[in-house]
C-alpha positions in Angstrom: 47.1 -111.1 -25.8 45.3 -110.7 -22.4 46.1 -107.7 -21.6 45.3 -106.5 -24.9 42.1 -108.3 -23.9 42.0 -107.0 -20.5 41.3 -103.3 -22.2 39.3 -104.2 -24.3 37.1 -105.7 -22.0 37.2 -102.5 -20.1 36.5 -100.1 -22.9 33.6 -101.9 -24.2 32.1 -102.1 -20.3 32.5 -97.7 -20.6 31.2 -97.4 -23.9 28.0 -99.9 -22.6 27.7 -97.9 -19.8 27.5 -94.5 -21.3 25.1 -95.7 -23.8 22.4 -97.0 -20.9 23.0 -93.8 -18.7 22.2 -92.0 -21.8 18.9 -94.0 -22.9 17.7 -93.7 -19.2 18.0 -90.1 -19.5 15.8 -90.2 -22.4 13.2 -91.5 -20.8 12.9 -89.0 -18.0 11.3 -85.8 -18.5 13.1 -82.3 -18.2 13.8 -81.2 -14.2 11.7 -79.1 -12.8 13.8 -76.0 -11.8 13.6 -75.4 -8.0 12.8 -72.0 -6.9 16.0 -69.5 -5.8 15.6 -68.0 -2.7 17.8 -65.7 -1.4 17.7 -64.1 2.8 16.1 -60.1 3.4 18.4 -57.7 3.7 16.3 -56.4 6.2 12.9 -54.6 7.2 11.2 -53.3 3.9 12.0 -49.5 3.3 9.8 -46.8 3.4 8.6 -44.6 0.0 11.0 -41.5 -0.2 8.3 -38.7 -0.2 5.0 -40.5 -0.4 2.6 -38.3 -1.7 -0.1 -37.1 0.7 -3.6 -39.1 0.7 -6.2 -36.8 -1.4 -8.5 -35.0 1.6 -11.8 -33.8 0.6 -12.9 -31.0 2.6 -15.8 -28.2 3.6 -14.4 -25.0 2.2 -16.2 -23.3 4.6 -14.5 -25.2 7.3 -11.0 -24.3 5.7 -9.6 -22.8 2.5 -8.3 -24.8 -0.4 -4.5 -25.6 -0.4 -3.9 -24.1 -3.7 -5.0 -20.6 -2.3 -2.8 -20.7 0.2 -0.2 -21.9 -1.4 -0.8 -19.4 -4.4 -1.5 -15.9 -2.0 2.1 -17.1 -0.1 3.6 -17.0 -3.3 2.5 -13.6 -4.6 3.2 -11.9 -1.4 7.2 -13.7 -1.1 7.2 -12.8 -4.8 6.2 -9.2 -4.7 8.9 -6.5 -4.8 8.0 -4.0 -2.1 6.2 -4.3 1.5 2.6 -5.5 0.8 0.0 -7.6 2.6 -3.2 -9.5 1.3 -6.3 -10.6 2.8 -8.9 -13.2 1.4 -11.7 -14.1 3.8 -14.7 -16.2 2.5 -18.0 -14.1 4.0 -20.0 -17.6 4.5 -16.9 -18.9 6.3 -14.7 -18.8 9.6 -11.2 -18.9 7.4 -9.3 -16.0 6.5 -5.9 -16.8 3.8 -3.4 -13.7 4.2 0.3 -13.1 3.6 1.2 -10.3 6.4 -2.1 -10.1 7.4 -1.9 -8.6 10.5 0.5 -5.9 9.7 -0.7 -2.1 9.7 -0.6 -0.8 6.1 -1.2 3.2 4.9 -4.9 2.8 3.7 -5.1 6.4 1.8 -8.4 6.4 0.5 -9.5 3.2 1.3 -10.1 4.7 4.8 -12.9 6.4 3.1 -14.7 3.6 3.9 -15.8 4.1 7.2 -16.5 7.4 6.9 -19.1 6.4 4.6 -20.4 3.6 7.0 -20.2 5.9 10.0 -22.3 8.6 8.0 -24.7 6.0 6.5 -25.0 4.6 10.6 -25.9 8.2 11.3 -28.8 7.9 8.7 -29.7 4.6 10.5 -30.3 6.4 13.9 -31.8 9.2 12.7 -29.3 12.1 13.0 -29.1 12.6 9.2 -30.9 12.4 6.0 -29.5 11.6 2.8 -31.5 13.7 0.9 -30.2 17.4 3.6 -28.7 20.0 1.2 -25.0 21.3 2.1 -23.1 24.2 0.4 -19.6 23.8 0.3 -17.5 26.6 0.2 -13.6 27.6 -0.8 -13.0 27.1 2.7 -14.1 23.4 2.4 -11.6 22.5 0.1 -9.0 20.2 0.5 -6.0 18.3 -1.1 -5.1 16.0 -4.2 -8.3 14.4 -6.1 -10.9 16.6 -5.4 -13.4 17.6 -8.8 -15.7 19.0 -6.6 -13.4 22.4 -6.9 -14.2 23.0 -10.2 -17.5 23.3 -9.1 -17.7 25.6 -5.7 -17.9 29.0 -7.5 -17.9 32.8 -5.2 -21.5 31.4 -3.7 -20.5 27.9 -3.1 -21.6 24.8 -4.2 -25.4 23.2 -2.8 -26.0 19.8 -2.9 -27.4 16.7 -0.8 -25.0 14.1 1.3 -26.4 11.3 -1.0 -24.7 13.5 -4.1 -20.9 13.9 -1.5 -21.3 10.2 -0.7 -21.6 9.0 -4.2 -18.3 11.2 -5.3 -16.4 9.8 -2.2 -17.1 6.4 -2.9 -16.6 6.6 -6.9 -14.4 9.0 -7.9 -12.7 9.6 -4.3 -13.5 13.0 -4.3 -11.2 14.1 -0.8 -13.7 17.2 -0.3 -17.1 15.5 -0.5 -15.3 12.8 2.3 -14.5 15.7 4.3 -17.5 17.2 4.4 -19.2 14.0 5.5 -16.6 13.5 7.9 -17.8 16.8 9.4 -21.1 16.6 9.0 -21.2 12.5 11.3 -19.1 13.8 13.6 -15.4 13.6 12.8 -12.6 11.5 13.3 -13.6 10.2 16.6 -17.1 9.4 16.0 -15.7 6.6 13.2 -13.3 5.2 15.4 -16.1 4.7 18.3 -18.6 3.3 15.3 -15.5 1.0 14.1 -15.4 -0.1 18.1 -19.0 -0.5 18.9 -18.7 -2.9 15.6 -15.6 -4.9 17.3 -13.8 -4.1 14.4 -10.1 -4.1 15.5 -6.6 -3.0 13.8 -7.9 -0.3 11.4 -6.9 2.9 12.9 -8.7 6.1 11.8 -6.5 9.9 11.0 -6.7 13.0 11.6 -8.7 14.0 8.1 -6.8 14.2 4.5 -5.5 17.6 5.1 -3.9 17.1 8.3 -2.7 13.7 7.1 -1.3 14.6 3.7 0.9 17.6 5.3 2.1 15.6 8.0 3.4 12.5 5.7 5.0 15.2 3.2 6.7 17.1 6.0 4.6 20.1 6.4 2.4 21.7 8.9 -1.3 22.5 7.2 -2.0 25.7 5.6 -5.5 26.6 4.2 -3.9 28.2 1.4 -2.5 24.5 0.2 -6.3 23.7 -1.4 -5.5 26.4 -3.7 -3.9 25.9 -7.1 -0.3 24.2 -6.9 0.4 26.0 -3.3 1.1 22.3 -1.6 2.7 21.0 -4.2 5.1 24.3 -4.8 5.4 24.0 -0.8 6.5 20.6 -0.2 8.9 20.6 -3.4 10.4 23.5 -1.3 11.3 21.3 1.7 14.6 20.0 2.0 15.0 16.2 0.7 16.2 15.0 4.2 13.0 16.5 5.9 10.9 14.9 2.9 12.4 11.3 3.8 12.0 11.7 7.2 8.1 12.2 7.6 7.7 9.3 5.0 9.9 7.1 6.8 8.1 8.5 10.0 4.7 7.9 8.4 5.0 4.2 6.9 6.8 2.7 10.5 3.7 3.9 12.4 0.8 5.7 10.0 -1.7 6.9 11.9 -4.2 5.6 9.3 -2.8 2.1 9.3 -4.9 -0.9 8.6 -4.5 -4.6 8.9 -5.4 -6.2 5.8 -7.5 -8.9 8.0 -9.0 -5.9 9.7 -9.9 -4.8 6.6 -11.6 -8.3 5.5 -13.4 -8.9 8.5 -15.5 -5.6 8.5 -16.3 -6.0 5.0 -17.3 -9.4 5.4 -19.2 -8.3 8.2 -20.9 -5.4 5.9 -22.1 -8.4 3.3 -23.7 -10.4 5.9 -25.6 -6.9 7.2 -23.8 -6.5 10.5 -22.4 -3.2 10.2 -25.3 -1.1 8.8 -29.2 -1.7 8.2 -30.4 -3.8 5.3 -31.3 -0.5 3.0 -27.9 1.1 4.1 -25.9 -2.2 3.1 -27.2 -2.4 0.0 -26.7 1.3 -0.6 -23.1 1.6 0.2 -22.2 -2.2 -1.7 -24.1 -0.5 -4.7 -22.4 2.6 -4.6 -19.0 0.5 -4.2 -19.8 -1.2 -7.5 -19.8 1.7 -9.5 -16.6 2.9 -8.4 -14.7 4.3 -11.5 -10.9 4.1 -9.6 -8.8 1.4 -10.1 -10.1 -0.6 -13.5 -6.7 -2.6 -13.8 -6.3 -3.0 -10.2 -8.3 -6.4 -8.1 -10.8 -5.5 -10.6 -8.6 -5.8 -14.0 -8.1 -9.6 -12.2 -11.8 -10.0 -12.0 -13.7 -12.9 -14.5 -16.5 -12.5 -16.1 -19.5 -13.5 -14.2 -17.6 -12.1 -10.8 -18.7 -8.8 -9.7 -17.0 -6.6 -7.7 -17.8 -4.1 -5.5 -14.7 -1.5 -4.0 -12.5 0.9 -3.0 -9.4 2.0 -3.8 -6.5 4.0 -2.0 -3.3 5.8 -3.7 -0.6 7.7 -1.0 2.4 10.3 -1.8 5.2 9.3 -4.0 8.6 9.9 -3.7 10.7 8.7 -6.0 11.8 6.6 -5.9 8.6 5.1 -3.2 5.0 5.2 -4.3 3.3 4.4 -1.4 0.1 3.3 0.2 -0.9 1.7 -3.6 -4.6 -0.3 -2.2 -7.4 -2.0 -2.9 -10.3 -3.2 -1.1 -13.6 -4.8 -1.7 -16.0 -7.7 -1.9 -15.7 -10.7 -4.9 -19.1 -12.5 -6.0 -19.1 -16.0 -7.7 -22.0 -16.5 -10.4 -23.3 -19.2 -7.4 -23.4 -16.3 -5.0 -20.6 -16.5 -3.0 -18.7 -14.1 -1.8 -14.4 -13.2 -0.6 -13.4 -9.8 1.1 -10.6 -9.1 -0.4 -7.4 -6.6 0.5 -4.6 -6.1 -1.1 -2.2 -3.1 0.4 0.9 -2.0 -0.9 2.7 0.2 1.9 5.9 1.2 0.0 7.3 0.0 -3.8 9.7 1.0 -6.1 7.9 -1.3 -8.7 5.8 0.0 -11.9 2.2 0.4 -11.7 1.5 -2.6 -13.9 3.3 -4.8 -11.7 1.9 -3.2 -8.8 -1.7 -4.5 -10.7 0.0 -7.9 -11.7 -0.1 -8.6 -7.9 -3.3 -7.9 -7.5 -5.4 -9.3 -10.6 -3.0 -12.5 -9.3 -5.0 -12.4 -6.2 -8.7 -12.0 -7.7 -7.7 -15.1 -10.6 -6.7 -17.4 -7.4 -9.6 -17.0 -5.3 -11.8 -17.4 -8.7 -9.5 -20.5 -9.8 -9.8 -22.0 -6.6 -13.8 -21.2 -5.6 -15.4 -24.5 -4.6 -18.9 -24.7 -4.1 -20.8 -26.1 -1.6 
């Protein structure tokens, strides 16, 4: 009976126990939960990638990034040998993808004979208004519709008359004759000099030129009819090749597409010609009727833009020297020289434009004022 007793006893000290711990517990509010910690695996890790802190800037101190990035891509893109230009007139900056390469400017070069003949006018050696007759032996090659014009007693007209069909409708025989008439090939180059204007290199004249990059020595009967064309389709393919090849690795009328920006930024701002020449020649320039679908096609309305264009030889399948030159204005007033040369493609024309109106839409897209 005791030891029955004896656990008894026991089990009813348990059973009181348990029943105090758990009236104690009631009585106590819930624990408050201690914060985990746990040790650094080490020093915090940079952001893969960050991106870059938004900069505002002057854009006449530098050009925006998008251009940049946006003219790189269309020249990597492009399918042929080509180089662009874009320099801001009010601005030290200039944006170009082989920029500083020497590209076949064609007609472009017409250019400077117009400012060299208009610089001429400036000093007094020349009037616009002088009559010239132009003769059968004036004539040249390719685009030239002064032909159908020079009859048995020539043709008569005035050097304001040549210069307005050089300059729109690239007339090669008006451009010669102005040529002639300012002083010829080396009286540009020392104007392009005296106007520090460096890497556009001035040929020998379109007839000298043109036979040269085709393979053939010049004959005056090649202004006549088909004669050039009948002659050079005459020369063997290997000799054809050669003077192309020969002509694109070192043309004699090559051109840096920054060469080409910084003279005709240099024309807007009135330091290449007088005030009344300027605005002569950059009128004329807008009424140029070649290219429509080239820079121009890019063009939005509002722009203006004022031009010249330059088309070489082809053959196939090379087109070559495929150019265009000239000054963009904003609505606000502001103005981009702009070049874009093609030296040698095997492209179509309408990509050959789709390069181009790409490079008028970027510097319009990206045109900040200031």
């Amino acid at each position: 009976m005791r030891r029955g007793g004896a656990r008894n006893g026991l089990g009813g000290k348990t059973v009181a126990g348990l029943l105090a711990a758990i009236a104690l517990a009631a009585c106590v509010g819930p624990a408050t939960p201690r914060p985990v910690t746990s040790p650094l695996a080490g020093p915090p890790r940079p952001v893969a990638n960050p991106p870059a802190p938004f900069q505002d800037y002057n854009p006449r101190s530098r050009p925006s990034p998008a251009l940049v990035s946006i003219i790189q891509s269309l020249g990597r893109g492009f399918n042929g040998h080509a180089g662009i230009a874009v320099k801001r007139v009010d601005a030290d900056w200039v944006v170009s993808y082989n920029g500083n390469e020497l590209f076949p400017q064609q007609s472009v070069s017409k250019l400077w004979v117009a400012m060299n003949l208009l610089d001429n006018v400036d000093r007094g050696k020349l009037k616009l208004t002088d009559s010239v007759t132009l003769g059968r032996s004036d004539l040249t090659l390719f685009h030239q519709p002064l032909a159908a014009m020079i009859g048995k007693d020539g043709y008569t007209t005035t050097y304001a008359d040549l210069f307005r069909r050089a300059m729109t409708q690239s007339d090669n025989t008006a451009n010669d004759a102005m040529l002639r008439r300012s002083g010829g090939p080396d009286a540009v180059r020392g104007f392009l000099a005296r106007r520090f204007i460096s890497n556009i290199r001035f040929g020998p004249g379109e007839r000298l030129l043109q036979s040269a990059t085709a393979g053939l020595d010049w004959n005056p009967s090649y202004s006549l009819g088909r004669n050039f064309y009948t002659a050079r389709a005459n020369l063997p393919m290997s000799v054809r090749n050669k003077a192309l090849d020969d002509y694109l690795a070192n043309p004699p009328d090559g051109a840096a597409p920054i060469g080409i920006v910084t003279a005709l930024a240099k024309l807007k701002k009135g330091d290449m010609l007088s005030a009344t020449s300027t605005r002569f020649l950059l009128d004329t320039m807008h009424e140029a009727k070649t290219g429509p679908q080239r820079i121009k096609g890019g063009v939005p309305a509002g722009w203006t833009y004022a031009h010249k264009t330059g088309t070489g030889q082809d053959l196939p399948p090379r087109s070559t020297g495929f150019n265009d030159v000239g000054i963009m204005t904003a609505p606000d007033g502001t103005s981009y020289a702009v070049a874009v040369m093609i030296g040698s493609t095997t492209v179509s024309i309408p990509e050959r434009w789709a390069l181009m109106q790409g490079v008028a839409r970027a510097i319009a897209a990206n045109h900040d004022k200031y």
